[in-house]
C-alpha positions as CSV (number, residue, x, y, z in Angstrom):
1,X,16.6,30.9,-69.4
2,X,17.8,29.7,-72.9
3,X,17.6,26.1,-71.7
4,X,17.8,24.7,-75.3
5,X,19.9,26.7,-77.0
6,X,22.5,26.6,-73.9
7,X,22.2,22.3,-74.0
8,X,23.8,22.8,-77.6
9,X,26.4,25.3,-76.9
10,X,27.6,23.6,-73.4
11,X,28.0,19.8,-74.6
12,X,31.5,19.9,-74.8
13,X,31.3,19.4,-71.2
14,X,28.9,16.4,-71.5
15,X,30.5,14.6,-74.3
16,X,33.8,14.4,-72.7
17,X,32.1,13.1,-69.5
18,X,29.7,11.2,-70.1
19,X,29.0,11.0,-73.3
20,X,25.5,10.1,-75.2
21,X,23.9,8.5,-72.8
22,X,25.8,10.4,-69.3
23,X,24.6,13.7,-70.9
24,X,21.1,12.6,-70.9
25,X,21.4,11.4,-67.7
26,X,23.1,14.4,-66.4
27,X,20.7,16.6,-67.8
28,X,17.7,15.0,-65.8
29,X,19.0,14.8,-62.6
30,X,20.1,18.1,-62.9
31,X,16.4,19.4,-64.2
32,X,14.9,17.0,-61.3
33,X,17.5,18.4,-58.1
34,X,17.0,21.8,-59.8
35,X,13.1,22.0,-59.9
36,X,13.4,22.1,-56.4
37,X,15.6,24.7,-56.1
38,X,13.4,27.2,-58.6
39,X,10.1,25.7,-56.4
40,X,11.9,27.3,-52.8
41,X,12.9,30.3,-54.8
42,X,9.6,31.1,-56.0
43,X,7.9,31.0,-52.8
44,X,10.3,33.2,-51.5
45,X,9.9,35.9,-54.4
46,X,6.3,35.6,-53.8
47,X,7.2,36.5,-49.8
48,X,9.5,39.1,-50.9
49,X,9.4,40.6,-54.2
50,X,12.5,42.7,-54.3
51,X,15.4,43.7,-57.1
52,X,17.6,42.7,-54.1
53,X,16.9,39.3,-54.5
54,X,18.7,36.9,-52.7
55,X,20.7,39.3,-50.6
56,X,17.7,41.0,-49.7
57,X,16.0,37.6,-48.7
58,X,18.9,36.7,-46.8
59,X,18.7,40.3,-45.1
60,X,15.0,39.3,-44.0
61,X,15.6,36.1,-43.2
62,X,18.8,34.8,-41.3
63,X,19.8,35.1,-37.5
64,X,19.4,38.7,-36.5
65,X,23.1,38.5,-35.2
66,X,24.2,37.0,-39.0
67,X,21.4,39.6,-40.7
68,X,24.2,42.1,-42.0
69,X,27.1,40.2,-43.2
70,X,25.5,37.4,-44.6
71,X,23.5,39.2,-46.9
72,X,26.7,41.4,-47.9
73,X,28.5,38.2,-48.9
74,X,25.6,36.7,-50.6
75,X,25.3,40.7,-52.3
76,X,29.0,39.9,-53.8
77,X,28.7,36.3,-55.2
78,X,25.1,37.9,-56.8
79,X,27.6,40.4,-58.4
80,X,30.5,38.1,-59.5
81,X,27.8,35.1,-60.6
82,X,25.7,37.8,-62.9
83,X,28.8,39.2,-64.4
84,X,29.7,35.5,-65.3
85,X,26.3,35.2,-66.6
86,X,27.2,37.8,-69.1
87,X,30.3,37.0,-70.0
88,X,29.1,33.7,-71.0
89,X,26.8,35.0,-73.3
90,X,29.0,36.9,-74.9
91,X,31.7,34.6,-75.5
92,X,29.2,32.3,-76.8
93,X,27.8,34.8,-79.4
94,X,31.6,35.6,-80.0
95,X,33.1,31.7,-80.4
96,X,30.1,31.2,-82.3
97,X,30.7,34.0,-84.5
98,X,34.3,32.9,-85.0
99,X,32.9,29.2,-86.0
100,X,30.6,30.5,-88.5
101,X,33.4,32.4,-90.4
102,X,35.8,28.7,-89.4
103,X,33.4,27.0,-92.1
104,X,32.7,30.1,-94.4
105,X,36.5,30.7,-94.8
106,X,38.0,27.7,-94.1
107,X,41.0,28.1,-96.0
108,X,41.8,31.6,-95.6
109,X,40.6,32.0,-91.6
110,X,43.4,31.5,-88.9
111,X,41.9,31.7,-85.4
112,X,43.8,33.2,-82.3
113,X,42.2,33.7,-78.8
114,X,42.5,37.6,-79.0
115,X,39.7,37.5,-81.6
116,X,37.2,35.9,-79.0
117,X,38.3,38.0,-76.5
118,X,37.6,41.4,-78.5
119,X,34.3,40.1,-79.9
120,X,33.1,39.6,-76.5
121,X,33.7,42.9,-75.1
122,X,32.4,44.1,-78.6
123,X,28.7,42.1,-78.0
124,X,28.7,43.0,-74.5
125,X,29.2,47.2,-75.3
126,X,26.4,46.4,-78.0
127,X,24.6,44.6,-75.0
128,X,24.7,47.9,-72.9
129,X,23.8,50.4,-76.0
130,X,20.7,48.2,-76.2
131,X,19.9,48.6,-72.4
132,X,20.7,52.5,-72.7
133,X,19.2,53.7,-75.7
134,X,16.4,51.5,-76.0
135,X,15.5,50.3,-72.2
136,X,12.0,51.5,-72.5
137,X,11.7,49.1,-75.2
138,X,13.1,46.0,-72.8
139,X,9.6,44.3,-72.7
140,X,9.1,44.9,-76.4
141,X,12.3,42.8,-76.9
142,X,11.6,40.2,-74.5
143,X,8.4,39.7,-76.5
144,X,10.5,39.2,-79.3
145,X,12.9,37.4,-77.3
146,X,9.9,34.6,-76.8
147,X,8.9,34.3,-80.4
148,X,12.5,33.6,-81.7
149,X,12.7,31.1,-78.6
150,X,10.0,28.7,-79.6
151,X,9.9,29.1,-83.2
152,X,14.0,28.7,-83.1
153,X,13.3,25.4,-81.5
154,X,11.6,23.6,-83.9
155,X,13.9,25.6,-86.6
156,X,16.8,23.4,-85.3
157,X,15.0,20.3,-84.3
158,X,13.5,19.6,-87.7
159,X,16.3,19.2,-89.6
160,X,18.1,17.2,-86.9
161,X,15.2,14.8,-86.9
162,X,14.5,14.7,-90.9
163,X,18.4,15.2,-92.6
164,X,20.7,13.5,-89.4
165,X,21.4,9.4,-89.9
166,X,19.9,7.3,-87.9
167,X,21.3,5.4,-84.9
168,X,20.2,2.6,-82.9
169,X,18.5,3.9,-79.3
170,X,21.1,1.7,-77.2
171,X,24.1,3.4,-78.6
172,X,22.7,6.4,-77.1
173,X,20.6,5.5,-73.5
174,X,23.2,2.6,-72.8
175,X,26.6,4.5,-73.3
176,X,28.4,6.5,-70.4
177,X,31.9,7.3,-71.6
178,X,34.7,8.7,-69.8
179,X,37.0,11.2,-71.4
180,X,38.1,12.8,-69.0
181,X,40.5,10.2,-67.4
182,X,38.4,10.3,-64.1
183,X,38.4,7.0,-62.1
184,X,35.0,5.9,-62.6
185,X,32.1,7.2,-65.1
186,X,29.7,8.2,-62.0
187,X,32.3,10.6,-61.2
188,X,32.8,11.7,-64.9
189,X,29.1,12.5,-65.2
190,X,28.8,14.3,-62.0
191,X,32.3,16.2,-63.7
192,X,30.0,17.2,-66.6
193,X,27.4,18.3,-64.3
194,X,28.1,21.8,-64.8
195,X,26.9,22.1,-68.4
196,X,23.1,20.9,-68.1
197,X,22.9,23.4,-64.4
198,X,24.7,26.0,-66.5
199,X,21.6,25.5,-68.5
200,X,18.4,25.3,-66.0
201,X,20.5,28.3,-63.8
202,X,19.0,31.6,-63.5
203,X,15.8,31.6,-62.0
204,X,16.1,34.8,-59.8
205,X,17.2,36.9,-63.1
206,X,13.0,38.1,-63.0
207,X,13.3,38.7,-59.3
208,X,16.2,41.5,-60.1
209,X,13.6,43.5,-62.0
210,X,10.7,42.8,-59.6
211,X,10.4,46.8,-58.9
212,X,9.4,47.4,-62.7
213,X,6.8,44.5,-62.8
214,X,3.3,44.5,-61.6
215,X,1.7,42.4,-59.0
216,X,4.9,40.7,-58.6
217,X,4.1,38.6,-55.3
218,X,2.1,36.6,-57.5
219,X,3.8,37.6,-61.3
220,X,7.3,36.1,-60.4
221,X,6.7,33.0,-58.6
222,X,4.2,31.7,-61.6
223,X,6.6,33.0,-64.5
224,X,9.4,31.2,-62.5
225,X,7.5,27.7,-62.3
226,X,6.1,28.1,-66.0
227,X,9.9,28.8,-67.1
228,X,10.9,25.3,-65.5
229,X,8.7,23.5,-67.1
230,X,8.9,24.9,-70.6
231,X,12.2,25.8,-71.1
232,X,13.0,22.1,-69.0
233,X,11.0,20.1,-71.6
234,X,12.3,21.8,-73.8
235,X,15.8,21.6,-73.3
236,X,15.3,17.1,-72.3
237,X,13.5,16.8,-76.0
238,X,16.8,19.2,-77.7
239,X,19.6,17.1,-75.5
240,X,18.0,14.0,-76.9
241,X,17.5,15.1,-80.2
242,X,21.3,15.9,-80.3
243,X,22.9,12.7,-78.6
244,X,21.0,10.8,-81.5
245,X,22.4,13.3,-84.2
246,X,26.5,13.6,-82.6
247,X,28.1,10.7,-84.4
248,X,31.9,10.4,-83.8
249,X,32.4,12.3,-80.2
250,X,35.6,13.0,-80.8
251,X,35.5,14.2,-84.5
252,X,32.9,16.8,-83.6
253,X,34.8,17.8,-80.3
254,X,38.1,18.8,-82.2
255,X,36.4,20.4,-84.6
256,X,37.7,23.9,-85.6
257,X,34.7,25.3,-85.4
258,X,35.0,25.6,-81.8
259,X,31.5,24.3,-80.6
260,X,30.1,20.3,-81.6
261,X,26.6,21.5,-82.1
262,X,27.8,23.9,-85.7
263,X,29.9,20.6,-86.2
264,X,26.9,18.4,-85.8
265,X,24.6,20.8,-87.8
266,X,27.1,20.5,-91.1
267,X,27.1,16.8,-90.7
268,X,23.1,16.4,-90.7
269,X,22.7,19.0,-93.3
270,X,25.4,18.9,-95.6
271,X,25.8,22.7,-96.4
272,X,27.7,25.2,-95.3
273,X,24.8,27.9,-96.0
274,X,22.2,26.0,-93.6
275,X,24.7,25.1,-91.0
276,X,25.4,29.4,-91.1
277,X,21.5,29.8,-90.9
278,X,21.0,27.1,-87.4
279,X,23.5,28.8,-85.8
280,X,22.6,32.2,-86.1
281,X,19.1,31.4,-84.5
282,X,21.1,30.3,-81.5
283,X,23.8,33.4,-81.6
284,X,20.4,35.7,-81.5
285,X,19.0,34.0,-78.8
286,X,22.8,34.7,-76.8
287,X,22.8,37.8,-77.5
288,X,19.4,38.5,-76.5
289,X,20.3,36.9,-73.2
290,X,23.4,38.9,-73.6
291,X,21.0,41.8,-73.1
292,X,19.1,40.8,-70.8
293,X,21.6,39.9,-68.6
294,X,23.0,43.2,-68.3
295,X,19.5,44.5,-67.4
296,X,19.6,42.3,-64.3
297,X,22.8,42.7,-63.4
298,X,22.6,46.4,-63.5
299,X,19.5,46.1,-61.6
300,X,21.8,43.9,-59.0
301,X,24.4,46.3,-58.5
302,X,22.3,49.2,-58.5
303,X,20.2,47.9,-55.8
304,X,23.4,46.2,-53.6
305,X,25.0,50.0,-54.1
306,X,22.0,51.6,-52.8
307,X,22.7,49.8,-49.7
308,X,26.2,50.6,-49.4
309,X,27.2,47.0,-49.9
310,X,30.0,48.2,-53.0
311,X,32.8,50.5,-53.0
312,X,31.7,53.8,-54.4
313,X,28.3,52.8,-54.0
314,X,27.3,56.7,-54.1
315,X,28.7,56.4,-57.8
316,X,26.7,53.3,-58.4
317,X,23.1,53.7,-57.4
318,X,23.0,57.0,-59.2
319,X,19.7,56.4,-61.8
320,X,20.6,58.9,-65.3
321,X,17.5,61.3,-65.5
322,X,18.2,61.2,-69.3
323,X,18.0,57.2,-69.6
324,X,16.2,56.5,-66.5
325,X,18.8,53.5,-66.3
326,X,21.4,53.4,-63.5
327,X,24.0,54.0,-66.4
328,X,27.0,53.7,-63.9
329,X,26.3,50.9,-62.9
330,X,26.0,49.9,-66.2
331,X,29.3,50.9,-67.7
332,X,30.8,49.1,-64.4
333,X,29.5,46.2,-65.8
334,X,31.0,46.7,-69.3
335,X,34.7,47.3,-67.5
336,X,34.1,44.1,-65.1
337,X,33.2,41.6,-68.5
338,X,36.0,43.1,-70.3
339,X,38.7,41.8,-67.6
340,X,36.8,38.3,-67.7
341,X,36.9,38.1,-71.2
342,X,40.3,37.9,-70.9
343,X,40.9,34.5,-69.6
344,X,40.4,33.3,-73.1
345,X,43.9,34.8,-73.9
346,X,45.5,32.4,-71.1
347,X,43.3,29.3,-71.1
348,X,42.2,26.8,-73.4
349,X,39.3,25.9,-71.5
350,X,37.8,29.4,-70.9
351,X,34.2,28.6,-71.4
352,X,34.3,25.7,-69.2
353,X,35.7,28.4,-66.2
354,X,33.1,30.9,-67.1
355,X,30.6,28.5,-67.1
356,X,31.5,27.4,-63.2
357,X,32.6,30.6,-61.8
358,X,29.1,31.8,-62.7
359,X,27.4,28.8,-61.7
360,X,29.5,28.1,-58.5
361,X,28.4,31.9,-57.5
362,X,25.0,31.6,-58.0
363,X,24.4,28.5,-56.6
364,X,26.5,30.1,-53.5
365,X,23.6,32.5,-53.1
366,X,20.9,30.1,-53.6
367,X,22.2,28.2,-50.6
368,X,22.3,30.8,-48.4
369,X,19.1,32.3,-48.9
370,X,17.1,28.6,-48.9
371,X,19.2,28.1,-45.6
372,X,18.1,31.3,-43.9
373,X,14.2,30.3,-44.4
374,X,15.0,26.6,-43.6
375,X,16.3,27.8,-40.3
376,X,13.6,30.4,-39.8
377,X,10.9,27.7,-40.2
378,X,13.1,24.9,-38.7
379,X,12.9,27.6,-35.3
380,X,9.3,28.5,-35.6
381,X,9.9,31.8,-36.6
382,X,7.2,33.9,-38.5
383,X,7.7,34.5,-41.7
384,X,5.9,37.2,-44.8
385,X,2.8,35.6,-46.4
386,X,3.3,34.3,-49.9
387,X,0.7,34.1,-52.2
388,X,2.5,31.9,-54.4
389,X,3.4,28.3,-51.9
390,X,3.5,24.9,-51.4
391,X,2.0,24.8,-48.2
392,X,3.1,21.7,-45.7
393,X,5.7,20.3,-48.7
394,X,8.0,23.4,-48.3
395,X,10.2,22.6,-45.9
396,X,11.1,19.5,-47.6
397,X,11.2,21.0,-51.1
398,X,13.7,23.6,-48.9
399,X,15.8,20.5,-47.8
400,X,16.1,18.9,-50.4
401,X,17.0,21.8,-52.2
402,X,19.9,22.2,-49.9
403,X,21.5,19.5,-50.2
404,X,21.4,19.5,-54.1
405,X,22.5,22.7,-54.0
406,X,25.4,21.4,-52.0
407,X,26.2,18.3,-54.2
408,X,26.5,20.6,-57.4
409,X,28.5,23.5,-55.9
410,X,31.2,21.1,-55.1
411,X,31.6,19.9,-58.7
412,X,30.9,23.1,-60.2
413,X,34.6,24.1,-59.8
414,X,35.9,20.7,-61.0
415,X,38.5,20.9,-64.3
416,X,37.4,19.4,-67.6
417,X,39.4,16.4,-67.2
418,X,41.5,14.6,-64.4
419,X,44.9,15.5,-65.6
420,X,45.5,19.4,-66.3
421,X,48.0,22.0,-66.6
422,X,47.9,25.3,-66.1
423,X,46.1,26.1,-69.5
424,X,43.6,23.4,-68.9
425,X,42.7,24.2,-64.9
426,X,39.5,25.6,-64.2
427,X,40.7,28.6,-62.2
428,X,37.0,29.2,-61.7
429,X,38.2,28.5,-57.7
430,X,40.9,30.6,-57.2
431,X,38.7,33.9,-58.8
432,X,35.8,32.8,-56.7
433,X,38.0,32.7,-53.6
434,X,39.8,36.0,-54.3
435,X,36.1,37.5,-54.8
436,X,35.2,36.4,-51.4
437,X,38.5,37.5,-49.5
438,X,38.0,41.1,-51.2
439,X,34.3,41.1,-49.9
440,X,35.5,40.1,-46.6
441,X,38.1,42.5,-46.4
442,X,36.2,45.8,-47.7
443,X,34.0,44.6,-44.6
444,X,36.3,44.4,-42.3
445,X,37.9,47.6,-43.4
446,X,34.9,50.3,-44.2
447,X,31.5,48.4,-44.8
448,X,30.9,47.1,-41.6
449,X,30.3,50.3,-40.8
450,X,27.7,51.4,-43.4
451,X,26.3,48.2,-44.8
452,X,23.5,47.2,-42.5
453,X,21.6,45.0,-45.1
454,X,18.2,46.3,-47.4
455,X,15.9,45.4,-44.6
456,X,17.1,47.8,-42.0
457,X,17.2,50.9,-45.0
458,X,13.6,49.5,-45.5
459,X,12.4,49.7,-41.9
460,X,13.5,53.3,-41.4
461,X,11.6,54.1,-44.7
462,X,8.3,52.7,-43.0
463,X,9.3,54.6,-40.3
């Protein structure tokens, strides 16, 4: 969870609605509704520590007549939302790369869309090299990862607090602004919702590699709650740090270097040279998440494949003895971010759809899964011991969870601004709905008869 780094490069969305103060705001209702959501999903990877994840926790947990398709829906939006994931990364490392060489060049750079769009498949082939060649190395590189993380944070927030001018504390906590011509500012905040979530999502990515990681019952749960809280402060002190430092709104959100926060850094410092140096902290940090994206997501589809929840899952699930990697699934993944990459070519706001398709598909599966145990407990039903768990609090934490989860999805698919066209709608919706339908129909069609869900394959293993 980049929580920081993804507050800077996903403020568009906040400054247009919300502003200074709505994107603080926005950010800690989001971390608040949110902590609830990583609390019921860490008791439940405690109960069921599986690179399934939240298809295999629906498999376990909802009505026995429900067990089977359920978790086979939940298996697809886990596939769409992680390829999102990915995508994102990578257009972010790519936009940013084409923003750096925006102020390096200014005179002799002209940007066009097909740049982004090649740079992103570019990072993302570089992404799966990494997760090939060197996947042994993974934890090595997380370790890394972690040290670039904090010490990148107080890289960036230093100069912000020491070269940026000073401005007085109302301006900032007592401004909600509406750029997005949407009738009222509580409804422009909840517009910009997307970009704080877009930053505190992710919590199951550890429970996709649960299989590689020791003692995870109790491992996962405690790395998911410590990852809340850190990366949560973390990112509350940097969205602070940056409404005090923005200035004009606008000026910095048409700037040409694609993103306010390179914008923002060349205003506080001044140079061109240092402005270059901030950023590429942050493009590292993407494209480290860019990696270790694709690690999960392989793991996803590899383990979704294995139960016959994909077409040519035979293909799929096959591990390479070489690599010891399920490579397929892999290069799958490389063909799948390609074809996303291209909405940049037809849409101005590509980012912003990225950044709700995946969110709007992850969230899907979050609900589904903290439904299923909410039922289960609501009925009295047993359920697998967890060592990780909040004891007589869960099923509140589980409710409230819910309806959170709820209140976000629905605004997750909402356009930038009121008024669009077709270059401007967030089409996030319509990709998300086609997913489904596809699902539903390979189910109808062949799975239906071969898909009976990860906890039925694992019962006739114990057998």
């Amino acid at each position: 969870m980049c929580t920081w780094e993804a507050v800077l490069f996903g403020s568009s969305n906040g400054l247009t609605n919300g502003g200074k103060g709505g994107m603080i705001y926005t950010y800690l209702g989001g971390l608040t509704g949110f902590s609830f959501v990583i609390l019921s999903m860490a008791e439940m990877a405690s109960m069921a520590p599986l690179s399934g994840g939240q298809y295999h926790w629906v498999s376990e947990f909802a009505p026995p007549n429900a067990q089977a398709l359920l978790s086979y829906i939940t298996g697809w939006i886990c596939v769409l939302g992680w390829h999102t994931g990915i995508a994102g990364c990578c257009y972010t490392v790519a936009n940013m790369m084409v923003g750096v060489i925006a102020i390096n060049y200014p005179d002799t750079y002209t940007y066009k869309p097909w740049h982004v769009t090649l740079l992103v498949i570019a990072v993302a082939l570089v992404a799966l090299i990494f997760n090939t060649f060197l996947a042994q190395k993974l934890p090595l590189i997380e370790g890394i990862i972690l040290i670039v993380h904090c010490f990148g944070f107080f890289g960036i927030l230093i100069p912000l607090w020491v070269l940026s001018p000073r401005v007085p504390a109302s301006e900032v906590f007592g401004s909600i602004e509406n750029r997005g011509g949407w009738d009222n500012n509580g409804l422009a905040c909840m517009a910009g919702l997307v970009g704080p979530i877009y930053a505190l999502i992710g919590p199951d990515s550890a429970v996709h590699m649960a299989e590689e990681i020791r003692d995870a019952s109790r491992v996962l749960p405690m790395g998911m709650v410590w990852t809340l809280i850190l990366n949560g402060s973390t990112g509350l002190v940097m969205i602070i740090t940056f409404a005090f430092c923005v200035g004009d709104i606008d000026k910095v959100l048409e700037s040409e270097t694609g993103f306010p926060f390179i914008q923002v850094f060349l205003n506080a410092t001044g140079s061109v040279s240092a402005t270059t140096g901030m950023t590429v902290v942050i493009m590292i940090m993407q494209f480290c998440a860019a990696i270790s994206n694709v690690a999960t997501t392989s793991r996803q589809i590899y383990s979704f494949a294995r139960d016959k929840g994909l077409p040519f899952s035979d293909f799929l699930a096959q591990v390479n003895p070489t690599f010891t990697v399920p490579l397929n699934a892999l290069c799958v993944s490389l063909v799948i971010v390609s074809l996303l990459s291209l909405i940049n070519i037809g849409s101005s706001v590509a980012f912003n759809a990225i950044m709700s398709l995946g969110t709007a598909a992850l969230l899907s599966s979050y609900i589904i899964s903290i439904t299923c145990v909410r039922i289960r407990r609501w009925r009295n039903q047993p359920l697998p011991p967890a060592r990780w768990s909040m004891g007589k609090f869960t099923p509140i934490c589980d409710t409230i969870s819910i309806m959170v989860l709820l209140v976000i999805w629905v605004f997750s698919f909402f356009p930038l601004t009121k008024n669009v066209d077709p270059t401007s709608m967030n089409w996030s919706v319509v990709i998300f709905g086609g997913v489904v339908t596809v699902s539903l129909g390979y189910y109808v069609i062949y799975a239906r008869r071969v898909y009976k869900g990860p906890v039925t394959r694992i019962r006739l293993m114990q057998q």
